[in-house]
Structure formats: C-alpha cells, structure tokens
C-alpha positions as CSV (number, residue, x, y, z in Angstrom):
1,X,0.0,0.0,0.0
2,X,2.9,2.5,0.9
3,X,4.4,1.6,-2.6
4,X,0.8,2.3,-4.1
5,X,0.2,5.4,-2.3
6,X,4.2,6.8,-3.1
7,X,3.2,6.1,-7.1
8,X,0.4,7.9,-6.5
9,X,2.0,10.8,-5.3
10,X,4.7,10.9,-7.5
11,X,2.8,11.0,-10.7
12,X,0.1,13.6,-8.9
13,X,-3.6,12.6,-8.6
14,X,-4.6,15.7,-10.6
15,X,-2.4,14.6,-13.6
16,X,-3.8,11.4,-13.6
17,X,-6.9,12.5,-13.6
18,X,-6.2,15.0,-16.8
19,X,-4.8,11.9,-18.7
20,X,-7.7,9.9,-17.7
21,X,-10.3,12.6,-19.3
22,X,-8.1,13.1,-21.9
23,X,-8.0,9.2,-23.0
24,X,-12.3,9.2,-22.0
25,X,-12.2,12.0,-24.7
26,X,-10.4,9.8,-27.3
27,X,-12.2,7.3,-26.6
28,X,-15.9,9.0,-26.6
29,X,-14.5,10.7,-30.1
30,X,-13.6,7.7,-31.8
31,X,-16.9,5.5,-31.0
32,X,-19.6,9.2,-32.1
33,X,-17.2,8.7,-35.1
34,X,-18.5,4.9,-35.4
35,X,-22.5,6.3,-34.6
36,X,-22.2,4.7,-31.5
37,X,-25.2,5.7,-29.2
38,X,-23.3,7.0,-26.1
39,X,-24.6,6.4,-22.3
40,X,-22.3,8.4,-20.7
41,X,-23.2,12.1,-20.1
42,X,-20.3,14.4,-22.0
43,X,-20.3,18.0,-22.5
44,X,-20.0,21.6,-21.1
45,X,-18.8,21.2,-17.6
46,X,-19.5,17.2,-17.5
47,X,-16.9,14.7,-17.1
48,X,-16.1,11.4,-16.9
49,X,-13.6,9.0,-16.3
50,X,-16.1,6.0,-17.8
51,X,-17.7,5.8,-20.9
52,X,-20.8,3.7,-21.5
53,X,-22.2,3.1,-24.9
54,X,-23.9,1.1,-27.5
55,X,-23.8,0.0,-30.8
56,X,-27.0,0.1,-32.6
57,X,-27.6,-3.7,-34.3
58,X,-25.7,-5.4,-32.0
59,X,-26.2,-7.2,-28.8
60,X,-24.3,-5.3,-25.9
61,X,-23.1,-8.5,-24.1
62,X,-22.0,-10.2,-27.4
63,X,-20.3,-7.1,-28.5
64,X,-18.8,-7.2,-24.9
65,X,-17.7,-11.0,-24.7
66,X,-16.2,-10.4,-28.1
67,X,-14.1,-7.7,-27.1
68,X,-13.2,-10.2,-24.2
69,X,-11.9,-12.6,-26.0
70,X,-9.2,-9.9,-27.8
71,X,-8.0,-9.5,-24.4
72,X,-10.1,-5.8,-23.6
73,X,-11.6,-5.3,-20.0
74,X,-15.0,-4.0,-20.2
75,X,-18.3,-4.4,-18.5
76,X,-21.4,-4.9,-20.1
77,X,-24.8,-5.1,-19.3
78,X,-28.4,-5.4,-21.7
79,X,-28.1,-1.4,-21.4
80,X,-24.2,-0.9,-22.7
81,X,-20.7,-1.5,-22.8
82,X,-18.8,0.5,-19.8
83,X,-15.1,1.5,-20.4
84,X,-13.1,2.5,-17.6
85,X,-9.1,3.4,-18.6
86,X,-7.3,4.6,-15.7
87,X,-3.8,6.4,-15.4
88,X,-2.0,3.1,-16.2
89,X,-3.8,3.1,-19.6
90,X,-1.9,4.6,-22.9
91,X,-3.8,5.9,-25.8
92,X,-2.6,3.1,-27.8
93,X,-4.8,1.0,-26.0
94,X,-7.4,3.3,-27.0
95,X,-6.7,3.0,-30.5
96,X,-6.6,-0.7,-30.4
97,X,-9.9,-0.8,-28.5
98,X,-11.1,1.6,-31.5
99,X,-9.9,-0.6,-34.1
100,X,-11.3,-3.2,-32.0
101,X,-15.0,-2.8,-31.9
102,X,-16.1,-2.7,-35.7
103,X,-13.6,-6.1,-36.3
104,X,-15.7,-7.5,-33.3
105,X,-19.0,-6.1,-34.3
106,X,-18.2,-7.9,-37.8
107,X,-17.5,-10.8,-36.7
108,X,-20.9,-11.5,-34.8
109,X,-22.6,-10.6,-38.3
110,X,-20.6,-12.9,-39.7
111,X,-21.1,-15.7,-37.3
C-alpha cells in the first residue's frame, strides 16, 4: 500500500486524472465517429472517467464478450458497454480498442 500510495504521489492525482479525461475523450470521439449511441453524459462542464455506450444492431453482451476474448476489459450489461481506462492506460490502448470494436461487431454478423 505504501508503494501504491508513493506512485500515486509521484505521478500527482490531478495529472492522472487530466490523462484519464483526456483518454475518456479519445475514446468517446472515436466510437460518435462509429455512430455509437453513447450512455455516458459528456459536455459543457461534465466529465467522466467511464464511458458507457452502444452500438446500434448489436447485442451489448455479445459485442462485450467479443471484445473479451481480444483480451479488452470491459463491463457490459443489456443497457451498454462500460469503459473504464485509468492512469496506467496509454492511448494506444485506446486506439486498439477503436480498431477493435467494428472487427468484433463484424464478426458476430458474420457468425
């Protein structure tokens, strides 16, 4: 916990949290780019670390066990997909999750 805690302070909470916006910002971008019906509340003065969101013709936990599968750590329910990058994530991972969704979203049509 002391190791966890002296990370934490090192790298500063409030610089954490700017990356962590900034790759929820990525993130929301690239799936309103894919016409993805988002969940998660964005906007003037709102925020958030987690972005929720659904892709109209497919099933949210298919789409979700899918991305599974390509090694991505989601959570989904009936209602949407929930991403949640922290501080440790990169914005390569974002891209790869990008990338990832239509090649998974594909491949249940195809199945």
């Amino acid at each position: 916990l002391d190791s966890a805690i002296a990370v934490l302070e090192q790298a500063g909470v409030a610089k954490i949290g700017e990356h962590v916006l900034a790759l929820t910002d990525r993130l929301d971008e690239g799936l309103r780019r894919m016409k993805a019906d988002m969940r998660t509340p964005r906007g003037e003065g709102i925020s958030s670390g987690i972005v929720t969101f659904h892709i109209p013709g497919y099933d949210n936990v298919a789409l979700g066990k899918a991305l599974q599968r390509e090694g991505v750590i989601t959570t989904w329910r009936p209602t949407g997909i929930r991403v949640a990058p922290h501080g440790y994530n990169t914005f390569e991972e974002i891209d790869r999750f990008l990338d990832l969704v239509p090649r998974c979203a594909k491949a249940l049509t195809a199945s």
